[in-house]
C-alpha positions as CSV (number, residue, x, y, z in Angstrom):
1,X,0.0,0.0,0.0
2,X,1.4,3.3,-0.9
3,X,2.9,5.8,2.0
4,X,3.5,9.3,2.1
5,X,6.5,9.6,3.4
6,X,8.9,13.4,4.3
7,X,11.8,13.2,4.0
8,X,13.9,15.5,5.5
9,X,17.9,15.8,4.6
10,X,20.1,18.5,4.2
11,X,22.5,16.7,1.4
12,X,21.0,16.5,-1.6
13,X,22.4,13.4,-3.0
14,X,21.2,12.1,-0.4
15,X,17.7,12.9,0.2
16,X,17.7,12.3,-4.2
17,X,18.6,8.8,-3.4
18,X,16.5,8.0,-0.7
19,X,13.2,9.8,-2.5
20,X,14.4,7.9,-5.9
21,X,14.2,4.3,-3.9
22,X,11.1,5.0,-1.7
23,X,9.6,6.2,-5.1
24,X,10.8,2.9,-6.6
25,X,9.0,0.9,-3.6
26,X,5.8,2.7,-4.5
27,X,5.5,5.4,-2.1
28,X,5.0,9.1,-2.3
29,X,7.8,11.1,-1.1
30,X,7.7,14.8,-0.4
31,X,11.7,15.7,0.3
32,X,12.4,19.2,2.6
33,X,16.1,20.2,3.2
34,X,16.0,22.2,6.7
35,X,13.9,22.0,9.9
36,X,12.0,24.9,10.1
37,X,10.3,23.9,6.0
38,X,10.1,20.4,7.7
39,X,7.6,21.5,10.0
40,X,5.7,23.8,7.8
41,X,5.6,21.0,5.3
42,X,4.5,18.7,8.0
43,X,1.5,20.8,9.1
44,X,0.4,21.4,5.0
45,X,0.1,17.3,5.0
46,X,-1.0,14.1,5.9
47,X,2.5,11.9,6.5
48,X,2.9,8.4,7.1
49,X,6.0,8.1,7.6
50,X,9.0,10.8,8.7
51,X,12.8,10.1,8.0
52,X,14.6,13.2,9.8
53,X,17.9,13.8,10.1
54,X,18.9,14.9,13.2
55,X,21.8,17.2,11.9
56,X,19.9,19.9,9.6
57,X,19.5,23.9,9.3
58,X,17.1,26.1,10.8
59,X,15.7,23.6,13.5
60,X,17.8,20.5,14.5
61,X,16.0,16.9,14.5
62,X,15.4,16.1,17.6
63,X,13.9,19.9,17.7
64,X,11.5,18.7,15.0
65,X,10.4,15.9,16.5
66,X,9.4,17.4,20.1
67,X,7.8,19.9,18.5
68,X,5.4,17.2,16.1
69,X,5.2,15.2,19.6
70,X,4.8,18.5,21.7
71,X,1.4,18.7,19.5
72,X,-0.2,15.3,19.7
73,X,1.1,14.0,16.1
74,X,1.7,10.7,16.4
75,X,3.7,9.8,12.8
76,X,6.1,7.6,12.8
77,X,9.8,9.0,12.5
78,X,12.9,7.6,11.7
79,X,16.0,9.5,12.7
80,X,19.0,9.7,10.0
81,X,22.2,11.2,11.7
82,X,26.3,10.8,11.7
83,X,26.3,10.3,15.6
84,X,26.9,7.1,17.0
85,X,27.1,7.6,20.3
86,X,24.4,5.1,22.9
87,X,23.6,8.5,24.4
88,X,22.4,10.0,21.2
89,X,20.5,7.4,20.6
90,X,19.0,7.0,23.4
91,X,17.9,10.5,23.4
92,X,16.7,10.3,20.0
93,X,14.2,7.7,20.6
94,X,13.1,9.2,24.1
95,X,12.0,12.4,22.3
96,X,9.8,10.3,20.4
97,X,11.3,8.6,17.8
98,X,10.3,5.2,16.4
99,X,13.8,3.7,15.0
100,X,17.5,5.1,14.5
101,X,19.9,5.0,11.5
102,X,23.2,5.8,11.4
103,X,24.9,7.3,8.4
104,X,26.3,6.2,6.3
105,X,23.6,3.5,6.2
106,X,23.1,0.6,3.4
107,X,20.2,1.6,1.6
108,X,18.3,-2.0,1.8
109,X,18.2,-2.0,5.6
110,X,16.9,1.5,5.7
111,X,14.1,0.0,3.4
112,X,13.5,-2.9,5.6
113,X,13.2,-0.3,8.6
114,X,10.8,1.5,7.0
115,X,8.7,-1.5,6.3
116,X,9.1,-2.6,10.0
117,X,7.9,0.7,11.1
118,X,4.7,0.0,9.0
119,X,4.0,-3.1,10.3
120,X,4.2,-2.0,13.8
121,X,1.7,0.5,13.2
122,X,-0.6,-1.8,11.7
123,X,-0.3,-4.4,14.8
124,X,-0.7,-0.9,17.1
125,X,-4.0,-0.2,15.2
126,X,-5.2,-3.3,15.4
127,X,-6.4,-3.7,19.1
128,X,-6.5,-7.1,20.4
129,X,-7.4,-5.8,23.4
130,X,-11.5,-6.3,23.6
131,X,-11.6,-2.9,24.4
132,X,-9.6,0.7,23.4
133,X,-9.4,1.1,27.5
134,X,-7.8,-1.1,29.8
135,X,-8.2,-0.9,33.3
136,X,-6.5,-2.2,36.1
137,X,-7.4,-1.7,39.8
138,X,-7.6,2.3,39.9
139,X,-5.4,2.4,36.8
140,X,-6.6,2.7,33.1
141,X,-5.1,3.2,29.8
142,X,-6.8,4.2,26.7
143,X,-5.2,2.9,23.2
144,X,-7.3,5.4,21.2
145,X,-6.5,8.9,22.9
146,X,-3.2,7.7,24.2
147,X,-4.6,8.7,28.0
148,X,-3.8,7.4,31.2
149,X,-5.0,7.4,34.7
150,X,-2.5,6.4,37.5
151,X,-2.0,7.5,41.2
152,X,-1.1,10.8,40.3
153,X,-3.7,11.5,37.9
154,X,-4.3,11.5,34.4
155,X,-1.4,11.7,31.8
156,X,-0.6,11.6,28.4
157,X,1.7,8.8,27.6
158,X,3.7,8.6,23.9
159,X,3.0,6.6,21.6
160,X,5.7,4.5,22.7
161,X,5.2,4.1,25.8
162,X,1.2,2.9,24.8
163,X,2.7,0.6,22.3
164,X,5.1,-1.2,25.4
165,X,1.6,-1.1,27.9
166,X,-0.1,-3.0,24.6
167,X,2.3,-5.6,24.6
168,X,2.3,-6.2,28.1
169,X,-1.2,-6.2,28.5
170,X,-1.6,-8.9,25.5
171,X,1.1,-11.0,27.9
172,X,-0.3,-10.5,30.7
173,X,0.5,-13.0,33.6
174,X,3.7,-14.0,31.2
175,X,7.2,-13.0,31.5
176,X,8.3,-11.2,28.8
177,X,12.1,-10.7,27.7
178,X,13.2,-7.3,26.6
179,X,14.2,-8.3,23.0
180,X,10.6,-9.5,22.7
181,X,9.4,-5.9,23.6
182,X,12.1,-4.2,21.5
183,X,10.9,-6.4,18.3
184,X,7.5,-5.7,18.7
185,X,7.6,-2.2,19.7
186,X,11.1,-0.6,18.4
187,X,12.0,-3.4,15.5
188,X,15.4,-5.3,17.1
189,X,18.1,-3.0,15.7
190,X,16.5,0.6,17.0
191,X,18.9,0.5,19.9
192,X,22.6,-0.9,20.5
193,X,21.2,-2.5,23.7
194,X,18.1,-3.5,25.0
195,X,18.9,-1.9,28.8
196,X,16.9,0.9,27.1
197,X,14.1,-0.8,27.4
198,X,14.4,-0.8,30.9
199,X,14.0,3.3,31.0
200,X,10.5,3.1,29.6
201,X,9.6,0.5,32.1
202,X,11.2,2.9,34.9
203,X,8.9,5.7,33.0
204,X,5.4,3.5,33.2
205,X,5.9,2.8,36.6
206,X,6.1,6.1,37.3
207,X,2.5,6.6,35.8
208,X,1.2,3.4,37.1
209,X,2.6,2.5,40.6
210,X,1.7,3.6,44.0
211,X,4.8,3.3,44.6
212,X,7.4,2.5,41.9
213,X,10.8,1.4,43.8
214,X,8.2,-1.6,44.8
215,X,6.1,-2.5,41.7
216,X,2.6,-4.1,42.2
217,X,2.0,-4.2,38.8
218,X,5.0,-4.2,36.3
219,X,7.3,-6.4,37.5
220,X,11.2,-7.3,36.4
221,X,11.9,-11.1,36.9
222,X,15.7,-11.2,37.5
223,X,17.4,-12.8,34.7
224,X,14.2,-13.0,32.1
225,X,12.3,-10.1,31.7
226,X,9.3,-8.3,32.9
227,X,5.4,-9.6,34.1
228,X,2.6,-7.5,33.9
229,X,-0.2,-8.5,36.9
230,X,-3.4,-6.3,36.4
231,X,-4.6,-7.6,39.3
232,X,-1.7,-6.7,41.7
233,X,0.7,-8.6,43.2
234,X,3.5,-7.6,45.3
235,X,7.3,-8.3,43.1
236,X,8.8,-11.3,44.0
């Protein structure tokens, strides 16, 4: 099914060669070279996909992407950048990216990414959940508006961070392991390690737990993974 995808990258041959190929896979790609005509080509369109380097004029990627984030849109984006560092990663994806290249990238994995992304979103979209809200005790979370209630109220959670809940919902009662999460949330090679999984799980407690140092609900199992017990259950 064909995507309209922005591309945004300063070097030419570059963002030619990427909107050549995309073309190629039957996609519609709409190419800007700087951040600040990023975002007002962003707002003039319907995108399905984002590929943003973090390295560009006017406004920086990761500016970009708070800013899309900072007003609800919820587009997929794929960072392009020459750093390589865990750290920049890390914060990439945190600001609310969905996958991380680093240049100079082969061309076929970048198109395999991009496919990735897609699927995800369709498995996202397609709630096995019987319902759009979950609750949980005094908890809820609602797939739809990307909501949440927890002790301290009601939130806002990313996209991300509703995609991780999804997962551990439809495992309820199961331990998980973290690459499991990464490959159905993030795609296996978004991050150098999967630790970084463990910061989202740090982040969802936050929102969910009474008291997050001593989980009731999402739990780490030493040497395996995570459990998720809606009914609450003090961690092992």
């Amino acid at each position: 099914m064909m995507k309209k995808i922005l591309v945004v990258e300063d070097e030419e041959h570059i963002a030619e060669g990427l909107q050549l190929n995309l073309e190629a896979e039957g996609h519609e790609v709409v190419v800007a070279g700087d951040g600040i005509v990023a975002l007002d080509t962003y707002h003039k369109g319907q995108f399905d996909l984002i590929i943003l380097d973090i390295m560009i004029p006017g406004k920086d990627g990761l500016e970009v992407c708070k800013e899309i984030r900072q007003e609800g849109g919820r587009v997929p984006i794929l960072f392009l950048t020459a750093r390589d560092r865990q750290s920049d990663r890390i914060e990439g994806l945190l600001s609310g990216g969905d996958d991380y290249l680093t240049k100079p990238f082969n061309l076929q994995e970048l198109l395999l990414r991009v496919a990735a992304i897609f699927r995800r979103q369709v498995w996202y979209g397609t709630v096995e959940i019987e319902r759009s809200r979950f609750g949980f005790e005094k908890n809820w979370v609602d797939f739809k508006t990307y909501r949440a209630m927890g002790p301290g109220g009601e939130t806002e959670l990313s996209q991300k961070e509703c995609m991780t809940m999804k997962f551990l919902i439809e495992h309820q009662n199961e331990v998980v392991t973290r690459d499991m999460i990464l490959d159905a949330v993030w795609g296996y090679h978004a991050f150098p390690s999967s630790r970084t999984i463990d910061n989202f799980i740090l982040r969802l407690r936050k929102i969910f737990e009474p008291d997050p140092a001593n989980p009731r609900y999402i739990h780490t199992m030493r040497g395996a993974g995570y459990k998720f017990t809606p009914e609450g259950a003090s961690e092992a």
